[in-house]
C-alpha positions as CSV (number, residue, x, y, z in Angstrom):
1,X,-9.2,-8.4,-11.0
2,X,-12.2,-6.6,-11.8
3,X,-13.9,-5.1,-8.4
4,X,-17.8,-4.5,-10.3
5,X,-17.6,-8.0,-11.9
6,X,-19.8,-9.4,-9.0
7,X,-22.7,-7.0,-9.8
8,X,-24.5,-9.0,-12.2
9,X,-26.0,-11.0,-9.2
10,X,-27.8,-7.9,-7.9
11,X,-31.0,-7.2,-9.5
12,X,-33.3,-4.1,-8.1
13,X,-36.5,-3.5,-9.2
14,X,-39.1,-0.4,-8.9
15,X,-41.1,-0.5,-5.8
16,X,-44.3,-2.2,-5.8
17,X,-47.5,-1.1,-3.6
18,X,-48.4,-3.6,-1.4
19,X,-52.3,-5.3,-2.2
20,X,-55.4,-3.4,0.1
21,X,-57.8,-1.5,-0.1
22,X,-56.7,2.3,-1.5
23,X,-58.4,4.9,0.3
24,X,-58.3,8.2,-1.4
25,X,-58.9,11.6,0.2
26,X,-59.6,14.2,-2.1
27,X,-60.4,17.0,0.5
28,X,-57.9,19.3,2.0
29,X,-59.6,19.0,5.2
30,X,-59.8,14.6,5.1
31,X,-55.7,15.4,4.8
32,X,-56.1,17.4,7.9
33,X,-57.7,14.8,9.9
34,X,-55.2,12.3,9.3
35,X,-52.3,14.1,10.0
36,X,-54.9,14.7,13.2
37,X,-55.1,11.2,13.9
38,X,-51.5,10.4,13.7
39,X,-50.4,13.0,16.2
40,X,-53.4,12.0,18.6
41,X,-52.4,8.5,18.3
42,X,-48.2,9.3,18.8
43,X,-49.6,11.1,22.4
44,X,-52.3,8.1,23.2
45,X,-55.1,10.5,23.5
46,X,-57.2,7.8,21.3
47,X,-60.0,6.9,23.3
48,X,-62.2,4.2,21.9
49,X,-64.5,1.3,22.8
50,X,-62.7,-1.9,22.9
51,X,-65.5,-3.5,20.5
52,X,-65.8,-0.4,17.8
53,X,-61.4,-0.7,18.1
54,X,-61.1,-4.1,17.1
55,X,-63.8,-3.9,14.0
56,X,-61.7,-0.5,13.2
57,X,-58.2,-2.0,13.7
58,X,-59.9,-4.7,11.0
59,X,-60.4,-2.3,8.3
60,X,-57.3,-0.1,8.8
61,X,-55.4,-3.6,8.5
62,X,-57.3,-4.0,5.0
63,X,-56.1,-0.8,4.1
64,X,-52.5,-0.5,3.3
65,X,-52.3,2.7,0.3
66,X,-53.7,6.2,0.8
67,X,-53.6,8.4,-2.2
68,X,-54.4,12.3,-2.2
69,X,-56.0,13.7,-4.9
70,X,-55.6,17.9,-6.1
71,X,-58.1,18.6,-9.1
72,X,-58.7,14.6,-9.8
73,X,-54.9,14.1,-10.1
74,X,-52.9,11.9,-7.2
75,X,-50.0,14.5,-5.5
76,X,-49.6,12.4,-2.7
77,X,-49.5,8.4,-1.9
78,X,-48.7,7.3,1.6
79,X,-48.4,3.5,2.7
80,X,-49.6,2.4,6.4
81,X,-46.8,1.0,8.0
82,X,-45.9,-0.8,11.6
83,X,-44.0,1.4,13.5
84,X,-42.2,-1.4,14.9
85,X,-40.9,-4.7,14.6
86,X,-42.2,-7.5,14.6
87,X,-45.7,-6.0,13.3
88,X,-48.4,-5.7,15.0
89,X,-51.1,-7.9,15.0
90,X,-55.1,-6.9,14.9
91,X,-56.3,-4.8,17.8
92,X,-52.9,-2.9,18.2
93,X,-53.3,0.4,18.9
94,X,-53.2,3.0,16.2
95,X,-49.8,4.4,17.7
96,X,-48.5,1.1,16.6
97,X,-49.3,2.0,12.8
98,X,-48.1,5.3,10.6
99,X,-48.0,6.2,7.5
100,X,-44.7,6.8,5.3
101,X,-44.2,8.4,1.7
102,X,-44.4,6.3,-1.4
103,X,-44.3,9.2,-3.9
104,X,-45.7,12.8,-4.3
105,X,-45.4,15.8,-5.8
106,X,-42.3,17.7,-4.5
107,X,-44.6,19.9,-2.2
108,X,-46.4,17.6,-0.9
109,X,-43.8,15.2,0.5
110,X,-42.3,18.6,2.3
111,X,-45.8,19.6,3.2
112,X,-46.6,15.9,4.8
113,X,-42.9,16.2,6.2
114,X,-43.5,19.5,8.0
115,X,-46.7,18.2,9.2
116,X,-45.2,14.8,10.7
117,X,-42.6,17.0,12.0
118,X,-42.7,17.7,15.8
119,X,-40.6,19.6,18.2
120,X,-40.3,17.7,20.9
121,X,-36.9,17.3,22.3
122,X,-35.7,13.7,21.1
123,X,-37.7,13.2,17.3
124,X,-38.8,9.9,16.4
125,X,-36.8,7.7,14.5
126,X,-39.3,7.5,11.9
127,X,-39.5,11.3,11.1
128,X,-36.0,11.7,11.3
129,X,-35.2,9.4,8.6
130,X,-37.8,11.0,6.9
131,X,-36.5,14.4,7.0
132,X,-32.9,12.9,6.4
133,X,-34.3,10.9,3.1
134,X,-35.8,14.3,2.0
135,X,-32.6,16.7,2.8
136,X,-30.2,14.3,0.9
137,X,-32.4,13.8,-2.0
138,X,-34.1,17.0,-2.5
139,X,-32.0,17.7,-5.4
140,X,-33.2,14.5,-7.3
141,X,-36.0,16.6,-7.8
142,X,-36.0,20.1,-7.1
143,X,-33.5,22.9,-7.1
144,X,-31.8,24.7,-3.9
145,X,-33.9,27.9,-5.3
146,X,-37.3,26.0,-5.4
147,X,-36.6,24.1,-1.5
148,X,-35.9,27.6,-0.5
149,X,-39.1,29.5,-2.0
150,X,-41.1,26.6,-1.0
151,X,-40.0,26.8,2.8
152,X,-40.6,30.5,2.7
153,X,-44.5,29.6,1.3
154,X,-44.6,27.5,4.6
155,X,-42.9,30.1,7.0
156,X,-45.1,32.8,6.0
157,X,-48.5,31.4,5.4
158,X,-51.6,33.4,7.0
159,X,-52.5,29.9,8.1
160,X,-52.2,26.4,7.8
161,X,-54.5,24.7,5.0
162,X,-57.4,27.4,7.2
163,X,-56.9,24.8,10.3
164,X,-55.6,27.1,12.4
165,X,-56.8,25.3,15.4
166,X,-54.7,22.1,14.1
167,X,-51.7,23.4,14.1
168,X,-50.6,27.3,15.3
169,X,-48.8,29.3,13.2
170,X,-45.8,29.8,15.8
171,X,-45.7,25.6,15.5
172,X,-45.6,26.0,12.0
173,X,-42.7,28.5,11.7
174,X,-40.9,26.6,14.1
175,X,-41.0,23.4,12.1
176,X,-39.5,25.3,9.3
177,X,-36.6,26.9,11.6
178,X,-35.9,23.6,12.4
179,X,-35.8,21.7,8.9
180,X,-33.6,24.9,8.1
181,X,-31.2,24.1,11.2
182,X,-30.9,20.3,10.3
183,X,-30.8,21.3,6.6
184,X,-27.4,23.7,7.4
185,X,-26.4,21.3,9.9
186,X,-26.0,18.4,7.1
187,X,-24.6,19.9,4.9
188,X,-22.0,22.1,6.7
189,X,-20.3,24.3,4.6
190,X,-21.4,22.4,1.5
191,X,-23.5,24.5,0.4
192,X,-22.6,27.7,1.6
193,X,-22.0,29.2,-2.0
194,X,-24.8,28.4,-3.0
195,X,-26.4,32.0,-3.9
196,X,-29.8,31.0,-3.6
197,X,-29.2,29.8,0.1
198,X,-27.4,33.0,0.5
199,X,-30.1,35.0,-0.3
200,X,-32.5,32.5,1.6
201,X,-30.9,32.7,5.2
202,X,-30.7,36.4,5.2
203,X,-34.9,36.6,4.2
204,X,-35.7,34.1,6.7
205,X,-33.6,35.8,10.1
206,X,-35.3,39.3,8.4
207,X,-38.9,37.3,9.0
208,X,-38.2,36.0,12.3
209,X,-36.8,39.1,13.7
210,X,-40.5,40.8,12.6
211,X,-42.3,37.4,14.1
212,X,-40.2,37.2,17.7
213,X,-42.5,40.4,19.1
214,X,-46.0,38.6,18.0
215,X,-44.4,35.2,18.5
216,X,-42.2,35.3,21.9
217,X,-42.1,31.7,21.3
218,X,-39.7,32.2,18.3
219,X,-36.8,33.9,20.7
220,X,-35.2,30.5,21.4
221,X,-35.4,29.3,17.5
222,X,-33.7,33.0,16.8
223,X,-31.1,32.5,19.2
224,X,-30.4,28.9,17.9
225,X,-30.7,30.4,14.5
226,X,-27.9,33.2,15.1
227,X,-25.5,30.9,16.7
228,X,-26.1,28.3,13.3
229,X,-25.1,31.5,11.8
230,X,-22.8,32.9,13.5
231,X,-23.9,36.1,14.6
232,X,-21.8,39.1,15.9
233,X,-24.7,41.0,17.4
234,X,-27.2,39.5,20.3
235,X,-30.8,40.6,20.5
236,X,-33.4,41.1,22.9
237,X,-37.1,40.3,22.4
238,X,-37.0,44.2,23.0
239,X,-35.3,45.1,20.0
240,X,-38.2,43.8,18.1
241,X,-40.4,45.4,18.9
242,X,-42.8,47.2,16.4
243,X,-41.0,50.3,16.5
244,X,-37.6,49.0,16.4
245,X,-38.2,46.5,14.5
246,X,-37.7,47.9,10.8
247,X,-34.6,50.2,11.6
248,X,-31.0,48.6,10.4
249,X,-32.0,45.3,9.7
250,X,-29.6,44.8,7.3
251,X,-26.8,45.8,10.0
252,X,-28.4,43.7,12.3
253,X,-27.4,40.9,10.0
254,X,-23.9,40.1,9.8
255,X,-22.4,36.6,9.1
256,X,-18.5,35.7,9.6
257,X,-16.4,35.7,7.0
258,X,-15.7,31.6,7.2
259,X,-19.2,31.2,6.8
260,X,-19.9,32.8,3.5
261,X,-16.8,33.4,1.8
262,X,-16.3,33.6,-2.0
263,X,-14.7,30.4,-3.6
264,X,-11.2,31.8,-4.8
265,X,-10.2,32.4,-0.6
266,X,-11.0,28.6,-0.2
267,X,-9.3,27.5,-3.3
268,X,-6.0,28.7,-2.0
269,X,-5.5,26.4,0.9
270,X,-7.9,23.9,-1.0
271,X,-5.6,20.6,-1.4
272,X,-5.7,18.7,-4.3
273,X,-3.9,15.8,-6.1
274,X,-1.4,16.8,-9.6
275,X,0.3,14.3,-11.7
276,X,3.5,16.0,-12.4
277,X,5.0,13.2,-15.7
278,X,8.3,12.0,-15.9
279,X,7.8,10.1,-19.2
280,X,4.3,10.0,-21.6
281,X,3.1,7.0,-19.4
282,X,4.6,7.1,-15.8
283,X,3.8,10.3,-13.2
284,X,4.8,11.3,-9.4
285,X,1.2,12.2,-7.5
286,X,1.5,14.8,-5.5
287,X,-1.0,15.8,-2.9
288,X,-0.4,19.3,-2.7
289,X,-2.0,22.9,-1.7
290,X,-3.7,24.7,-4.9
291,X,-1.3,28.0,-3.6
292,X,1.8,25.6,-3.9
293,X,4.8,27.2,-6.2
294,X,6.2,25.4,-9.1
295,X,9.8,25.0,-6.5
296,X,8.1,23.7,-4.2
297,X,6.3,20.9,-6.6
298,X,9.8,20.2,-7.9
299,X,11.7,19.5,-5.2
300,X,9.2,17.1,-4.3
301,X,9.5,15.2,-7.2
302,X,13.2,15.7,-7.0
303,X,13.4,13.6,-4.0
304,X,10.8,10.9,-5.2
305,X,13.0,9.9,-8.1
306,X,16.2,11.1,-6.3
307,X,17.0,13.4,-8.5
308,X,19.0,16.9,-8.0
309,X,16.9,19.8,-8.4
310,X,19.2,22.0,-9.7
311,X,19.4,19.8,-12.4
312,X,15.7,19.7,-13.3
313,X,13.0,22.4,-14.7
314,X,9.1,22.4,-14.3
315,X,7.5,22.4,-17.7
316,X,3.7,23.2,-19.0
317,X,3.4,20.9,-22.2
318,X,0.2,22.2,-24.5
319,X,-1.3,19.9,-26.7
320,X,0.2,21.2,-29.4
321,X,3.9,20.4,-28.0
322,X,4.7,23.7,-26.9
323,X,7.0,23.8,-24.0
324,X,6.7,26.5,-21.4
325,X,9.2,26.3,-18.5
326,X,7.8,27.4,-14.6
327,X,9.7,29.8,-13.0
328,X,10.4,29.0,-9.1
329,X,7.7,31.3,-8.0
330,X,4.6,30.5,-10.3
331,X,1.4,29.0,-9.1
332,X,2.2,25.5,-11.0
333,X,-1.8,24.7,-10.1
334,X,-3.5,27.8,-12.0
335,X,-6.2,28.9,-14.3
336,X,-3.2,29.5,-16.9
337,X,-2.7,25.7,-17.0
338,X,-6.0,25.0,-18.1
339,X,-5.2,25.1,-21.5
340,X,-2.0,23.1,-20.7
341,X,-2.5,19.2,-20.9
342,X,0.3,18.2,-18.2
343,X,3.3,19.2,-16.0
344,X,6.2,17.8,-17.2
345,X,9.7,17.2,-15.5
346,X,12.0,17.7,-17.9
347,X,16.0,18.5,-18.0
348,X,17.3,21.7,-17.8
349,X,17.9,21.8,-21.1
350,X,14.5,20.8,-22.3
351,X,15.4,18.2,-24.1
352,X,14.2,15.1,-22.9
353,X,12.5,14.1,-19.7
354,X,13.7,11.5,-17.4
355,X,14.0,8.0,-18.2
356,X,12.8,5.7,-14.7
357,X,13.3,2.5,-16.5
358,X,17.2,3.1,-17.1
359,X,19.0,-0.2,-15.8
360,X,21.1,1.7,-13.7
361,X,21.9,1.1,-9.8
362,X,20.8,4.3,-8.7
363,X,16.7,3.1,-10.5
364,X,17.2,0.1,-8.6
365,X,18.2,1.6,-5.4
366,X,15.1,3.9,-5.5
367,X,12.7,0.8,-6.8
368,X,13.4,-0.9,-3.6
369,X,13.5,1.6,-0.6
370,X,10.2,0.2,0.5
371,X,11.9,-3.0,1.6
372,X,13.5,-0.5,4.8
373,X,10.1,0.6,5.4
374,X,8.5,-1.0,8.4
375,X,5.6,-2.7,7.3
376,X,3.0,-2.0,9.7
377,X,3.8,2.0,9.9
378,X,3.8,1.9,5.8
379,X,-0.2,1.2,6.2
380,X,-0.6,3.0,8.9
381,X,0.3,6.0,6.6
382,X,-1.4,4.9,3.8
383,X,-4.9,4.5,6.6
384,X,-3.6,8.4,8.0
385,X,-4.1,9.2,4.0
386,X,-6.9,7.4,3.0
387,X,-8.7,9.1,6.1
388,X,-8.2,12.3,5.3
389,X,-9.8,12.0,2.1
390,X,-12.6,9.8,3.0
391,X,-13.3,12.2,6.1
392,X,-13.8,14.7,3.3
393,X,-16.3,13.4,1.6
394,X,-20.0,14.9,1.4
395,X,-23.0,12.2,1.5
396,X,-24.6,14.2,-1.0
397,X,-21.4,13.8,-3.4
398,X,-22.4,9.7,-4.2
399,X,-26.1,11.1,-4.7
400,X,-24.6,13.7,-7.7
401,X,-22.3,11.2,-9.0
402,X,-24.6,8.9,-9.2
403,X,-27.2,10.9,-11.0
404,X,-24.9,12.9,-12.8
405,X,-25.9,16.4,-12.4
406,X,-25.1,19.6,-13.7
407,X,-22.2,20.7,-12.1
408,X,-21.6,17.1,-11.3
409,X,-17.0,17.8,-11.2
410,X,-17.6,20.6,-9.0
411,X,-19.5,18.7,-6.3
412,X,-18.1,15.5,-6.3
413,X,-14.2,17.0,-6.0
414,X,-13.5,15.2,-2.6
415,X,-15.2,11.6,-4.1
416,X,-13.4,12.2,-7.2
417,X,-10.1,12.3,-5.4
418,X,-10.7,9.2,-3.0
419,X,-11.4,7.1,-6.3
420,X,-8.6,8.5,-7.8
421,X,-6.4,7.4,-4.8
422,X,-7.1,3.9,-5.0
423,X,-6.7,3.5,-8.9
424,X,-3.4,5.2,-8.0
425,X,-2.4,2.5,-4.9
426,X,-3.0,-0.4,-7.7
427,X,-1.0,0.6,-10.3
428,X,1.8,1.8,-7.5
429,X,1.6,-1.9,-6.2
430,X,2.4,-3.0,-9.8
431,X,5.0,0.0,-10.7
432,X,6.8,-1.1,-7.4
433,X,7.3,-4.7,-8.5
434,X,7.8,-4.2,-12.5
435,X,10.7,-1.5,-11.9
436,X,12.3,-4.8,-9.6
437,X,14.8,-5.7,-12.3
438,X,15.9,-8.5,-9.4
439,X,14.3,-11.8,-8.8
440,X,15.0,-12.0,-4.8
441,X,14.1,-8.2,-3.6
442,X,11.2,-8.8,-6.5
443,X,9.7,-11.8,-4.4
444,X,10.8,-9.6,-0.8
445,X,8.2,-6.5,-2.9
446,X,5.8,-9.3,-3.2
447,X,5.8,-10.6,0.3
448,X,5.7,-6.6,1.7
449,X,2.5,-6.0,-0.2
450,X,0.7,-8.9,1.0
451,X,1.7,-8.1,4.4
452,X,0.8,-4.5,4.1
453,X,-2.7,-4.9,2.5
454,X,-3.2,-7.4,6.0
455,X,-2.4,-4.8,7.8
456,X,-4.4,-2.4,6.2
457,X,-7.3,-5.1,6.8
458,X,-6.7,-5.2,10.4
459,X,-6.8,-1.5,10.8
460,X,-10.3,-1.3,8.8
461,X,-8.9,0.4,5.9
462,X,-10.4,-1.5,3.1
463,X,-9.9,1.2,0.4
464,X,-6.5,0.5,0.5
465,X,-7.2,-3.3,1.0
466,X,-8.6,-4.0,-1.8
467,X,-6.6,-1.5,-4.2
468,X,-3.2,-3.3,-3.0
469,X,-4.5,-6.9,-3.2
470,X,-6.0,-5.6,-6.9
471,X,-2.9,-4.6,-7.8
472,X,-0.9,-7.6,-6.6
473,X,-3.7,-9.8,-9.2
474,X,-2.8,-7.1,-12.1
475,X,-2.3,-9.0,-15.5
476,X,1.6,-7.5,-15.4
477,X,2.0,-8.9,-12.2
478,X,0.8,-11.9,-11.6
479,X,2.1,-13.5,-14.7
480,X,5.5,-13.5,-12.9
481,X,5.5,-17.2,-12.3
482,X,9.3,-17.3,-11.5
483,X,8.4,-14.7,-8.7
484,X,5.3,-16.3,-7.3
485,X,7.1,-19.4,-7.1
486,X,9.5,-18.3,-4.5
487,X,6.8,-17.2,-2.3
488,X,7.0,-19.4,0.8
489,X,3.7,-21.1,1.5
490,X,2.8,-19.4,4.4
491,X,2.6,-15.9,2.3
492,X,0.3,-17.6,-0.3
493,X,-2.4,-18.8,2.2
494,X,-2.3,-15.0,3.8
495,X,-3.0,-13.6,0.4
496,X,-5.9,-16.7,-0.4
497,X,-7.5,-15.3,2.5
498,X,-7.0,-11.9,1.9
499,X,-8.2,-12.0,-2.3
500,X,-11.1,-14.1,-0.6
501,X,-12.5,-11.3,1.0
502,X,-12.6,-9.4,-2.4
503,X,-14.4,-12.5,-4.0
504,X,-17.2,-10.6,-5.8
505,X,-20.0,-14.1,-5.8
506,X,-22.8,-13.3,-4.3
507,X,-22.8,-9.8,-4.7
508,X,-19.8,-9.8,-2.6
509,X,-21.0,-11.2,-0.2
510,X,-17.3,-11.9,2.0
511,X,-16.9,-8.2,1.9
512,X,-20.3,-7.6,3.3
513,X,-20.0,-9.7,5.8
514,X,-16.6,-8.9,7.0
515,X,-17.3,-5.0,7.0
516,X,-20.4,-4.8,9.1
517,X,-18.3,-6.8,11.8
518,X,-15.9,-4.2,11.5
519,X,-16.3,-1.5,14.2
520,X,-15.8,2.1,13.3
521,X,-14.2,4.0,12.5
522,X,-13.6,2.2,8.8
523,X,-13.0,3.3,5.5
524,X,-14.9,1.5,2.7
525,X,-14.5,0.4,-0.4
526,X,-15.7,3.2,-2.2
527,X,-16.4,1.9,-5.6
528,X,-18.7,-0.8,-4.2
529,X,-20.9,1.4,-2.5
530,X,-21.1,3.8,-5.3
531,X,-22.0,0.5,-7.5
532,X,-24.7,-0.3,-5.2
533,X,-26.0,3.4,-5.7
534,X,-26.0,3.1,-9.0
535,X,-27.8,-0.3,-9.2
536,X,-30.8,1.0,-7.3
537,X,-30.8,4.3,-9.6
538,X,-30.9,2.3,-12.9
539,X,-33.3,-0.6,-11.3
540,X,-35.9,1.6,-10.4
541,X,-37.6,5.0,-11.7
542,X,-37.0,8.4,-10.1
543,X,-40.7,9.4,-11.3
544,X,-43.8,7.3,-11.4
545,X,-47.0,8.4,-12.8
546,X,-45.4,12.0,-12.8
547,X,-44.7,11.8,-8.7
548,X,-41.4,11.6,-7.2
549,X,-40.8,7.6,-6.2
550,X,-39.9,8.5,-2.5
551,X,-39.4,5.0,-2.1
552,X,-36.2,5.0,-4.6
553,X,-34.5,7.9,-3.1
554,X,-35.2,6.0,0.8
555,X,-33.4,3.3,-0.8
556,X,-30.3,5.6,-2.1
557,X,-30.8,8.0,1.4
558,X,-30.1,4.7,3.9
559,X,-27.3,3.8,1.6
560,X,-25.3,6.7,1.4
561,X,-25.8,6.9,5.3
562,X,-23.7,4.3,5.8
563,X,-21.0,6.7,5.6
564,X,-21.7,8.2,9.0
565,X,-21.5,5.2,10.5
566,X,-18.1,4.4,9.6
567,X,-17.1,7.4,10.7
568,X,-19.1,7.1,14.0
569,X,-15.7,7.8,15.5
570,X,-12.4,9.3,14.8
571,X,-9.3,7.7,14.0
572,X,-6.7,7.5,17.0
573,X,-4.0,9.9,17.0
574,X,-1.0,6.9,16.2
575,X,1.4,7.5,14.3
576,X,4.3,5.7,12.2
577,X,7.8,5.9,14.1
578,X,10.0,8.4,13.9
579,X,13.0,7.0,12.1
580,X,11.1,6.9,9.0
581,X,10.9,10.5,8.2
582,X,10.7,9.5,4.7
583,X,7.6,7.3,5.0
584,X,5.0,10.1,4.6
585,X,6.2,12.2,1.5
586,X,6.3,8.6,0.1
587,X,3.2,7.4,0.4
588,X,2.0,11.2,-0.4
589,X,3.6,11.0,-3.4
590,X,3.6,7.9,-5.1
591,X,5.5,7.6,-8.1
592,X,3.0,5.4,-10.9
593,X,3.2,3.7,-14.3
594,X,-0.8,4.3,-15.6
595,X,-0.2,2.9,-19.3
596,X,-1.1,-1.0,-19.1
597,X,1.0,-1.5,-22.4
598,X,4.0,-0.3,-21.0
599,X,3.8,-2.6,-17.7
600,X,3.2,-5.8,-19.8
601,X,6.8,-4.7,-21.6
602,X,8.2,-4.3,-18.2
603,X,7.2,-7.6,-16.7
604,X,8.2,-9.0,-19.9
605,X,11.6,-7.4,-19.7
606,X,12.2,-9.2,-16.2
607,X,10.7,-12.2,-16.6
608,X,10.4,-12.9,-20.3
609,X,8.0,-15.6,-21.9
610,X,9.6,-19.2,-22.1
């Protein structure tokens, strides 16, 4: 069962303006005025005669585009919009009407965003999403180095477009403290090693502790602005004064050390996932710490496949077949394995590694210790897991997977590993069942999956869902006709309900439907929202006529927000019960057959073809 084979339903085109009158201002001051209007009209100060409203609430219906104009080329084009729902009709008020971002130059769509930006208390829900569209796709089309010079431009301008009396400089600088806070508040400590942003924070708390004595206003933003920070020292307004103001600034600025610490301090608690191979085709995953010894890695393997350690050795196979045995104490997940294609567990002799297919009781016995496992606490472990990676993951990761950036591994690590999880829960499913050399515990496997992918459906963890029910409608596996005929009835209509859901007609359309019923918190199918990410990329441009097509990366922005929403809340603190102390180094470590070839010749071996 392929999950992306419902996708050729969906079809996404480029945006299209909608048909008006285009009214195009090619004076800095006619861009003033608007942005005057709008913000008289948010406060109902418009005052006008009911008469003159109607005949101008006629022609502002008429026109639908606006397009800005810098030396006889367009930078900016903005579409008039209702601001609520159902629209309004002629003779609403101009409050009922604004004006949103169709595409622009990079600086424009900040400069229109800074100037639809206000400070009141509670923003509107418009702006918001604006400035939330802009902070997760900013890197579409500009760097962290450009957003950062660009805000400084703002922050430090003389004046606004020589409007002074528009909009005060204090105003201003405030607007760009606060896309700074909600910037750093997004992305957490995404971005923290970023140099650029490094560099950034420490100019911009230099410029507001010079701008607090002419611009009292700013002490609130400053104090906000060392607690984002994390600030060691407080400040009074008196310490900035002009002839305190220039003396140890930079010991003025200090920032903890979990704020922004070099990568290599990180990467030693960091956890990550490691296939350690028993044969060329079959691997144990192990979710494990990047500071985690090579005995440490081994005995957990040791006790997946039941093995005595003493008996085993940790080996680094190069590509060219060179062997080169861990000692207990080695980092087993180095820089020194780079150049090393996989871990191997091998005998202590180093000749052969392990066999898991041998037709021996003790294979069997480990083939079929999920039968003890209660079935309910088995997906309760598997939802504990998948949480813990899906909690991980950065918005911004599906944007840079999507588009493929530079740098692309390094930023979509925690996506990367989620994916790789339910790949892995398939082909576990159809290891499970394959290594069943027995017809009746074989059809008891069968019946435990189906029961545990409903479970994992009732507690909203569809990740896992659909990777079990996948893997249960693997070629290997459900060829087993002998097995699938002993299924009692009742077990087949729970699965025909269950594959239902993954039915991909109509752009799966039983998924969708399901899911937003589902409260939260839930964990999605991650490959379908990355598909539908994808689809709107390659359906419509990222640039037209040279501008940045705001409306596209709106699109991608309320997609990938969906993501908050399903994890609106946290998971409760439940837990599987305690007589299965075994149940979560199992499902951490799932032992896997990833060569297709080789589980066709084990579901041939158990149930040959008549």
């Amino acid at each position: 069962m392929s999950w992306d084979c419902g996708f050729k339903y969906l079809f996404a085109f480029p945006p299209t303006l909608k048909a008006g009158v285009m009214c195009k201002l090619h004076e800095r001051e006619d861009i003033g005025r608007l942005e005057l209007v709008q913000k008289l009209a948010r406060e109902n100060l418009l005052q006008t005669d009911k008469k003159e409203q109607e005949k101008t609430d006629q022609l502002d219906d008429e026109v639908t585009t606006i397009q800005v104009k810098e030396l006889d080329q367009d930078v900016l084009v903005l579409r008039k919009v209702s601001s609520h729902s159902p629209a309004p009709t002629s003779g609403s008020a101009e409050s009922d009407w604004r004006y949103v971002v169709v595409s622009g130059t990079p600086e424009k769509i900040l400069e229109h965003l800074l100037n639809d930006l206000h400070l009141e208390e509670v923003q509107d829900k418009e702006t918001e999403t604006l400035l939330d569209d802009f902070l997760l796709t900013y890197t579409v089309f500009m760097t962290t180095d450009d957003l950062c010079q660009a805000l400084l431009r703002h922050y430090c301008a003389k004046n606004h477009q020589g409007k002074e009396e528009i909009i005060d400089v204090s105003c201003r600088k405030r607007k760009v403290l606060h896309l700074v806070s909600q910037w750093t508040s997004l992305y957490k400590d995404w971005l923290h090693e970023d140099e650029h942003l490094k560099q950034f924070l420490k100019t911009i708390y230099r410029n507001v502790l010079d701008d607090v004595y002419e611009y009292p206003v700013l002490e609130k933003d400053l104090k906000e602005f060392q607690k984002l920070l994390g600030m060691h020292r407080r400040h009074t307004v008196d310490e900035y004064s002009p002839h305190r103001k220039h003396k140890a600034i930079l010991h003025q600025f200090s920032l903890k050390e979990n704020w922004l610490q070099n990568r290599g301090t990180v990467n030693e608690t960091e956890e990550v996932f490691c296939r350690v191979y028993i044969t060329e085709h079959s691997y144990v995953s192990v979710k494990t710490k990047v500071s985690t010894s090579a005995q440490e890695i081994l005995k957990i393997v040791a006790e997946k496949l039941q093995h005595s350690q003493e008996d085993l050795a940790l080996v680094a196979l190069s590509f060219s077949g060179e062997k080169h045995e861990l000692q207990p104490n080695d980092l087993a997940i180095s820089k020194s394995l780079e150049s090393s294609a996989r871990m191997f567990v091998f005998r202590k002799n180093l000749t052969d590694t392990l066999n898991p297919f041998a037709e021996n009781e003790e294979a069997q016995q480990r083939s079929v210790r999920i039968l003890g496992i209660n079935t309910w606490d088995l997906a309760l472990e598997l939802t504990n897991f998948d949480w813990s990676l899906f909690n991980l993951v950065h918005e911004q990761e599906l944007i840079y997977f999507t588009f493929s950036r530079k740098g692309n591994g390094e930023n979509t690590v925690n996506l990367s590993l989620l994916l790789q999880r339910c790949n892995e829960v398939q082909l576990w499913v159809a290891t499970e069942i394959l290594l069943c050399n027995q017809l009746c515990k074989r059809v008891q496997l069968v019946k435990k999956f189906i029961k545990i992918a409903s479970h994992c459906k009732a507690q909203r963890n569809l990740n896992s869902f659909f990777a079990i029910v996948m893997g249960l409608n693997t070629a290997s596996v459900s060829r087993l006709s002998q097995t699938w005929e002993r299924i009692p009835g009742k077990f087949k209509k729970l699965f025909a309900e269950l594959e239902s859901l993954t039915d991909p007609s109509l752009n799966h359309k039983a998924y969708r439907d399901a899911f937003k019923k589902m409260k939260s918190p839930k964990i999605p199918f991650m490959p379908l929202l990355l598909k539908d990410v994808t689809f709107i990329h390659e359906g419509n441009k990222t640039f037209l006529d040279n501008l940045v097509n705001f409306e596209k990366l709106h699109m991608i922005a309320d997609t990938v927000r969906s993501l908050r929403h399903c994890r609106h809340n946290q998971y409760g603190n439940e837990v599987p019960q305690k007589e299965h102390q075994e149940l979560k180094p199992y499902v951490h470590h799932l032992h896997i057959i990833d060569n297709q070839q080789m589980l066709f010749e084990l579901s041939h071996r158990i149930e040959p073809r008549v």
